[in-house]
DRENLUM-223017 format. One line per field, with one value per residue (C-alpha): residue number from 0; y, x, z; residue in one letter. Coordinates in steps of 0.02 Angstrom, whole numbers, plus 50000, padded with zeros to 5 digits. Layout:
resi <- c(NUM / ...)
v <- c(Y / ...)
u <- c(X / ...)
w <- c(Z / ...)
resn <- c(a / ...)
This chain:
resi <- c(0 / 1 / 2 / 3 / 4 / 5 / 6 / 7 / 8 / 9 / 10 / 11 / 12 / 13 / 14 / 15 / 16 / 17 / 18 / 19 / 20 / 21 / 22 / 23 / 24 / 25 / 26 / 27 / 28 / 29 / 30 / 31 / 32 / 33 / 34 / 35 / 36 / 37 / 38 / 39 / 40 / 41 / 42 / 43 / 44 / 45 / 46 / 47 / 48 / 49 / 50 / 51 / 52 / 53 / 54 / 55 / 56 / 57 / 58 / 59 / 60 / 61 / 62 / 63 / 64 / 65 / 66 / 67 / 68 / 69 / 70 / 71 / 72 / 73 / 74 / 75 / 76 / 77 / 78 / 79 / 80 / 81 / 82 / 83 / 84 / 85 / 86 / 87 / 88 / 89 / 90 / 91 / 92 / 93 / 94 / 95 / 96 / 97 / 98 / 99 / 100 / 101 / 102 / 103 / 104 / 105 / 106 / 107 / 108 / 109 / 110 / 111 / 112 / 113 / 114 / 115 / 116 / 117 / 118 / 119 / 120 / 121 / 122 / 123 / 124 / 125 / 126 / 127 / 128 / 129 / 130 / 131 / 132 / 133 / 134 / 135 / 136 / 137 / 138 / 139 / 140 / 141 / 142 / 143 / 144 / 145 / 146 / 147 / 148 / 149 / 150 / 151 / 152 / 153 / 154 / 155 / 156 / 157 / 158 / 159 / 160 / 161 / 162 / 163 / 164 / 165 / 166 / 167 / 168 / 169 / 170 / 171 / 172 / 173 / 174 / 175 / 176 / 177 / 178 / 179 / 180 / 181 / 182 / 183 / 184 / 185 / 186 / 187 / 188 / 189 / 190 / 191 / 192 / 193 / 194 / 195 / 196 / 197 / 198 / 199 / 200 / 201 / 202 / 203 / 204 / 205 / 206 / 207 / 208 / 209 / 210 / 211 / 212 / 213 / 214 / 215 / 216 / 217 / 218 / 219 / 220 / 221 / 222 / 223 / 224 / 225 / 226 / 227 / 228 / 229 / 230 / 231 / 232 / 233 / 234 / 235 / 236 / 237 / 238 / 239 / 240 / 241 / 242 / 243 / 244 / 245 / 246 / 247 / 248 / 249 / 250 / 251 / 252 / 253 / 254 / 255 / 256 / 257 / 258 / 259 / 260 / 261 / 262 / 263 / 264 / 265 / 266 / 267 / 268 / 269 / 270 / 271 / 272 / 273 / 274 / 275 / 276 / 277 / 278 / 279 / 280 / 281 / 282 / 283 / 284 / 285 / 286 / 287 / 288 / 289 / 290 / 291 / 292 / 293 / 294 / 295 / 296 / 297 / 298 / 299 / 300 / 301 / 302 / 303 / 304 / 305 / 306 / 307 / 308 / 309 / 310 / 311 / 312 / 313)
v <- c(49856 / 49689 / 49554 / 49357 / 49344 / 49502 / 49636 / 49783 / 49828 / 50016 / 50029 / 50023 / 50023 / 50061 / 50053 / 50166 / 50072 / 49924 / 50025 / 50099 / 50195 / 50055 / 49888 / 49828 / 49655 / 49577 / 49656 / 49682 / 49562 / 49654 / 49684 / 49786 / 49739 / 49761 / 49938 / 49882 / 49967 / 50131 / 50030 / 49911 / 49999 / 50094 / 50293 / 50421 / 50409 / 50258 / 50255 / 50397 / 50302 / 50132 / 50264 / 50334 / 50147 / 50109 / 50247 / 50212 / 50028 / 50079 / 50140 / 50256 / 50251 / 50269 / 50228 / 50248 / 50136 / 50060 / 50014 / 50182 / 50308 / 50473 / 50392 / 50380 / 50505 / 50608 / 50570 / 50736 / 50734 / 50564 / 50636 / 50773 / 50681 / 50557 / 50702 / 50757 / 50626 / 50630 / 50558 / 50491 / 50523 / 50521 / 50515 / 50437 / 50381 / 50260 / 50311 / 50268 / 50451 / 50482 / 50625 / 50703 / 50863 / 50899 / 50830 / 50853 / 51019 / 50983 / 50822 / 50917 / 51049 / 50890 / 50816 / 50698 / 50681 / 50573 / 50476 / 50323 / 50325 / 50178 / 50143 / 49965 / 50067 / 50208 / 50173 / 50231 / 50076 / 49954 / 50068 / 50070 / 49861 / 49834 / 49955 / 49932 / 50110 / 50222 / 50338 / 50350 / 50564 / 50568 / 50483 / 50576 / 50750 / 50689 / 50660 / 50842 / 50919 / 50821 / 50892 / 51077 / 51086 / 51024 / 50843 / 50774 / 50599 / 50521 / 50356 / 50257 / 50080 / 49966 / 49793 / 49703 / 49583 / 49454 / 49485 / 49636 / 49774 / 49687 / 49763 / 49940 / 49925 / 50043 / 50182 / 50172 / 50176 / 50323 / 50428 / 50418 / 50497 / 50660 / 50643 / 50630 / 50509 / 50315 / 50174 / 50044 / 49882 / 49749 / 49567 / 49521 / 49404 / 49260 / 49306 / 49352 / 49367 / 49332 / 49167 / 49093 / 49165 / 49081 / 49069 / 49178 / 49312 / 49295 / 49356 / 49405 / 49586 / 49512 / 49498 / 49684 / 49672 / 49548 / 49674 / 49823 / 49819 / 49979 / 49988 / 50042 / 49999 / 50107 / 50090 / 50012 / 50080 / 49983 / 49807 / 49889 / 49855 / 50018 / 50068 / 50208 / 50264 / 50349 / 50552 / 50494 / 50616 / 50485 / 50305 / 50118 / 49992 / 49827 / 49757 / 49536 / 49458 / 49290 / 49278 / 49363 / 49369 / 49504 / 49427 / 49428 / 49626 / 49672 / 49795 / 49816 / 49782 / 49804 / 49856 / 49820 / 49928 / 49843 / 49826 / 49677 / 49687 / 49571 / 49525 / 49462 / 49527 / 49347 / 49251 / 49207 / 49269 / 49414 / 49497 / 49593 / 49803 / 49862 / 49899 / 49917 / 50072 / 50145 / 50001 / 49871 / 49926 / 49933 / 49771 / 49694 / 49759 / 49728 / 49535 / 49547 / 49620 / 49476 / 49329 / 49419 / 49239 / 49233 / 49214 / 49189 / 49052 / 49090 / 48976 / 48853 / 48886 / 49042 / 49162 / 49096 / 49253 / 49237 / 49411 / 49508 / 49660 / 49816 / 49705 / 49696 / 49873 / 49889)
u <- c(49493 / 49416 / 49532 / 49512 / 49391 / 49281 / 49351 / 49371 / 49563 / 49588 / 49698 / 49907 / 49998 / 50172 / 50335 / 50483 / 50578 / 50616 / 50730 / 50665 / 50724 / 50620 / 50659 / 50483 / 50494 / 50347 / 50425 / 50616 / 50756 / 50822 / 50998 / 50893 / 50901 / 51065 / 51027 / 51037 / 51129 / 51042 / 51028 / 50916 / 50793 / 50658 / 50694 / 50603 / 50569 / 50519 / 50405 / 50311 / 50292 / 50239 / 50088 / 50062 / 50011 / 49937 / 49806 / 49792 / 49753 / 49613 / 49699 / 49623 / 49702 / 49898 / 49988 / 50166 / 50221 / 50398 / 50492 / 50478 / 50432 / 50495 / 50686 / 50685 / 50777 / 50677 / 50486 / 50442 / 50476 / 50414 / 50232 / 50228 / 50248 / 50105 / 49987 / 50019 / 49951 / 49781 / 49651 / 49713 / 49613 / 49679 / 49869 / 49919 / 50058 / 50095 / 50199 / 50272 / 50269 / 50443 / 50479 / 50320 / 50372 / 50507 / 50396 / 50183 / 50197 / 50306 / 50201 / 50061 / 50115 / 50187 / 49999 / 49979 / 49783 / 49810 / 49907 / 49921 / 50035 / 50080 / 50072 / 50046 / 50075 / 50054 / 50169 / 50353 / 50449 / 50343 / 50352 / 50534 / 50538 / 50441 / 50530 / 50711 / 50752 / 50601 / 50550 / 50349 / 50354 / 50434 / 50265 / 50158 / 50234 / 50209 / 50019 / 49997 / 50108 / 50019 / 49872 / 49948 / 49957 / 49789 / 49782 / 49608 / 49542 / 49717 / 49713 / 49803 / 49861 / 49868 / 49920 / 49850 / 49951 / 49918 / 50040 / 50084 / 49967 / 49798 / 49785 / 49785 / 49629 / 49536 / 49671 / 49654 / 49482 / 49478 / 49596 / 49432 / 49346 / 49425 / 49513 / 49432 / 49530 / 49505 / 49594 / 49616 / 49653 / 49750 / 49758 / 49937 / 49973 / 50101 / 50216 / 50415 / 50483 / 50319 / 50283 / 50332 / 50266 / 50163 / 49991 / 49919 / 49991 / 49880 / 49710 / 49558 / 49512 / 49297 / 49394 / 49367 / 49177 / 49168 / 49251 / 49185 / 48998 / 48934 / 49052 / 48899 / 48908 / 48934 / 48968 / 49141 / 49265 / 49369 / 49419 / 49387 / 49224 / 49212 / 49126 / 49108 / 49073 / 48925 / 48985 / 49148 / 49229 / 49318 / 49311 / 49354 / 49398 / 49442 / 49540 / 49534 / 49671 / 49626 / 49459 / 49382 / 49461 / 49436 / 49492 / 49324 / 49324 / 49497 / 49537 / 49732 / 49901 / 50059 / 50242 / 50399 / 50506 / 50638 / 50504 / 50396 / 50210 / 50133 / 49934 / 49918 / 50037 / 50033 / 50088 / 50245 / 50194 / 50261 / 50301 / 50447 / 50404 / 50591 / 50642 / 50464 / 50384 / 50231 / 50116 / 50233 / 50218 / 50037 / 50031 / 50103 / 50007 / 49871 / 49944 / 49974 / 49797 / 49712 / 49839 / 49779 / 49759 / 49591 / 49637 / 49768 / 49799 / 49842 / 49705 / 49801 / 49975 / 50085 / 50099 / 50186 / 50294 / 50473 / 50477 / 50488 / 50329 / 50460 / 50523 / 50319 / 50266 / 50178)
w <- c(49038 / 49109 / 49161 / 49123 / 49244 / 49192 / 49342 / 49280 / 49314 / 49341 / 49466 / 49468 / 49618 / 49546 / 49651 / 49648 / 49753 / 49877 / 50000 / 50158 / 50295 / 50446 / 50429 / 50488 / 50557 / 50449 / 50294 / 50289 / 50337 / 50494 / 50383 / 50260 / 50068 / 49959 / 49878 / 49694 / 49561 / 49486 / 49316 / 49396 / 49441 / 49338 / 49298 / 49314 / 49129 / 49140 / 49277 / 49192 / 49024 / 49100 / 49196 / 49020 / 48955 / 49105 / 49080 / 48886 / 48949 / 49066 / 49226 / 49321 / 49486 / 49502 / 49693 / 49729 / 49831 / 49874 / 50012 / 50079 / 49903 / 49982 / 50002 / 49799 / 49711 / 49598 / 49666 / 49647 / 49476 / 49462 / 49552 / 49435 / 49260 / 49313 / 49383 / 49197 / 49094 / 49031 / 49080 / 49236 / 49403 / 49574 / 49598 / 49803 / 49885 / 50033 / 50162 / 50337 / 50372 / 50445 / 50286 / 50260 / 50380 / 50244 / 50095 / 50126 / 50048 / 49904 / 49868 / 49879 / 49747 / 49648 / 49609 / 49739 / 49813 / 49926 / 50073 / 50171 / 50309 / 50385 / 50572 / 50682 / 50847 / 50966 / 51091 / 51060 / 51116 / 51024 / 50864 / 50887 / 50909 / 50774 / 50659 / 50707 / 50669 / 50689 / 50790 / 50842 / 50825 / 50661 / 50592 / 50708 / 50649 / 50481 / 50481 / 50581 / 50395 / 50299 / 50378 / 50382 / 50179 / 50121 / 50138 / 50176 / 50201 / 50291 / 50301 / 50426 / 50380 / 50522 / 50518 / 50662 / 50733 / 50877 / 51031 / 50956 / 50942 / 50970 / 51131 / 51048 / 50930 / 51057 / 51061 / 50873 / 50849 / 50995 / 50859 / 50736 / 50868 / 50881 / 50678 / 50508 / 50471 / 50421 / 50517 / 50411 / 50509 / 50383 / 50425 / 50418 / 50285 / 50281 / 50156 / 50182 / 50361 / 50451 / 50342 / 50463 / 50615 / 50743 / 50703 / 50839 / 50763 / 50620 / 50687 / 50566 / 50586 / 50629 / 50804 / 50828 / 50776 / 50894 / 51039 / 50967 / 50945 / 50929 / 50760 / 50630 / 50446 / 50315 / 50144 / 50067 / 49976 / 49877 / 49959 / 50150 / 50238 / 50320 / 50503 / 50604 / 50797 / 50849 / 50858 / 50773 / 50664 / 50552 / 50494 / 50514 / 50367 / 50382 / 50262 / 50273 / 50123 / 50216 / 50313 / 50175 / 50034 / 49885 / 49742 / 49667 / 49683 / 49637 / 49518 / 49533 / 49447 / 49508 / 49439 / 49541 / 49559 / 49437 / 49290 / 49335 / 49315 / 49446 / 49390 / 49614 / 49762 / 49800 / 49644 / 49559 / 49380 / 49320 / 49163 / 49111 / 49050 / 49063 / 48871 / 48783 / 48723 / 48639 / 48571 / 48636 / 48799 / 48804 / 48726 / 48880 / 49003 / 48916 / 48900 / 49108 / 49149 / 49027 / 49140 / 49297 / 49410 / 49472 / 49664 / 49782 / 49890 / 50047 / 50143 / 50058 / 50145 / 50133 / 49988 / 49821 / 49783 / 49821 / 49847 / 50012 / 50004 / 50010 / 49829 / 49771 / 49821 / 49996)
resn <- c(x / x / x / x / x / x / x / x / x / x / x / x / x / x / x / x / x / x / x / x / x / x / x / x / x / x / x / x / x / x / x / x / x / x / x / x / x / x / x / x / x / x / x / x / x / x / x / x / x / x / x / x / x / x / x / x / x / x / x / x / x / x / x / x / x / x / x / x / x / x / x / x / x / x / x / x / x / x / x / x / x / x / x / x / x / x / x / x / x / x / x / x / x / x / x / x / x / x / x / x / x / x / x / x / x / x / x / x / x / x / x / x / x / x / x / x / x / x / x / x / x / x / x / x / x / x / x / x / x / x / x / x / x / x / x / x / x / x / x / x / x / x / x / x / x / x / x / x / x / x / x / x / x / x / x / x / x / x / x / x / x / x / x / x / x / x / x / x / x / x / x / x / x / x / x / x / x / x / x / x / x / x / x / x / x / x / x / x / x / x / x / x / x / x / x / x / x / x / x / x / x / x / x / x / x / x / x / x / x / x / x / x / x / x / x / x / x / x / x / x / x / x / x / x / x / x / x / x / x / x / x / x / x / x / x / x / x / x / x / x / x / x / x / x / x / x / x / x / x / x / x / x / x / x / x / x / x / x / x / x / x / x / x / x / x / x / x / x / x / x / x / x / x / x / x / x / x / x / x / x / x / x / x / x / x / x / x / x / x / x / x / x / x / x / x / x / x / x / x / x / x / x / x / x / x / x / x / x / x / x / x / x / x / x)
């Protein structure tokens, strides 16, 4: 289905919920969030009927996200109703990692294609700082299962902050080297706990262009501009919300994980799902994909949703 501004919108990146087991400093209030009543949140049920619309509006694409998606009750069941329903075509799931040696194999059985797995860090005491409660070998353990069961093309999501873990870009890009894996470097963006950071945190990922030169192009995917290393065995994307924005390209939606479709990560707007069903339903995301805001603003000043990203869907 195309959007207001004629982008083609086949992609949902539905959360199942805003708890997680890290409190990551950019993203979660170090006290955590107040774990909501069960009623508040979408069921199962529902999760799997607003993916049903979603795909009779044009989705193709369907991402789990949360918080952390493999502390919600039921995702296995959640994974396997949306791997069910016609028509759609690739079923992933963002992740910090920490459960997949319980969970890679069951996910994997569940549907799921793909992962994500978070990680800003290889060194164990910044990974713990930054965290507030994790633990570096958990997530390393988890990309080896994830690994072990059948899960190809692992992507690592990076954040790249100034102070923090700019001085690691070369251990990362050393991992695509002997992985076939894609880094994915993310520019952090000032929204939540970080809004009001110093600016030097905020760095744009051309820095590591600039450092790394013998990067070679290769073709995107998605909003990443993606590189490689001579005799590397996996990839490099670079992923710029603010130096170079993607709103022109974007082809996503997002529902919260209490109901709310969001057209932007980054704007206030959002419309209500919780309670509709069948045509209604479809109606409304319909309604949110046509009100999908044409750009954010975030050269402008910070982002305009009053919403923490573990309450959007990371």
């Amino acid at each position: 289905m195309l959007d207001g501004c004629g982008r083609t919108i086949d992609y949902l990146r539905l959360s199942v919920t805003d708890l997680c087991n890290y409190r990551c400093r950019y993203c979660m209030p170090a006290e955590g969030v107040c774990k909501r009543p069960h009623a508040d949140i979408l069921s199962v049920e529902e999760l799997v009927e607003i993916g049903q619309a979603a795909v009779a509006c044009g989705v193709k694409k369907i991402r789990l996200t949360g918080g952390e998606p493999l502390v919600r009750r039921g995702i296995l069941s959640i994974c396997r109703g949306l791997r069910a329903i016609p028509g759609l075509e690739e079923l992933c799931l963002t992740t910090n990692g920490s459960l997949l040696p319980e969970l890679a194999k069951p996910l994997r059985e569940a549907g799921v294609d793909r992962l994500n797995i978070s990680l800003d860090t290889l060194q164990p005491e910044r990974f713990a700082n930054m965290t507030r409660s994790g633990t570096l070998s958990d997530v390393l353990d988890g990309i080896h299962a994830a690994e072990a069961v059948g899960f190809t093309d692992l992507k690592l999501d990076t954040v790249l902050i100034g102070g923090f873990n700019d001085d690691e870009v070369g251990g990362f890009l050393q991992l695509t080297m002997e992985h076939p894996w894609e880094v994915r470097f993310i520019e952090l963006m000032p929204m939540g706990p970080c809004a009001e950071w110093e600016t030097s945190c905020f760095l744009s990922v051309d820095t590591i262009l600039k450092r790394y030169s013998t990067l070679q192009v290769i073709e995107p995917n998605g909003v990443a501009r993606r590189y490689h290393l001579p005799g590397a065995k996996g990839t490099v994307g670079l992923i710029s919300p603010l130096s170079h924005d993607f709103c022109g390209q974007c082809r996503r939606i997002r529902v919260t994980a209490d109901g709310k479709l969001k057209g932007c990560l980054h704007s206030r707007e959002e419309l209500p799902l919780r309670g509709l069903h069948g045509k209604d339903l479809e109606d409304a995301i319909r309604r949110g994909i046509l009100q999908k805001p044409q750009r954010h603003h975030l050269a402008e000043g910070p982002s305009d949703t009053p919403r923490t990203m573990n309450q959007i869907g990371g």
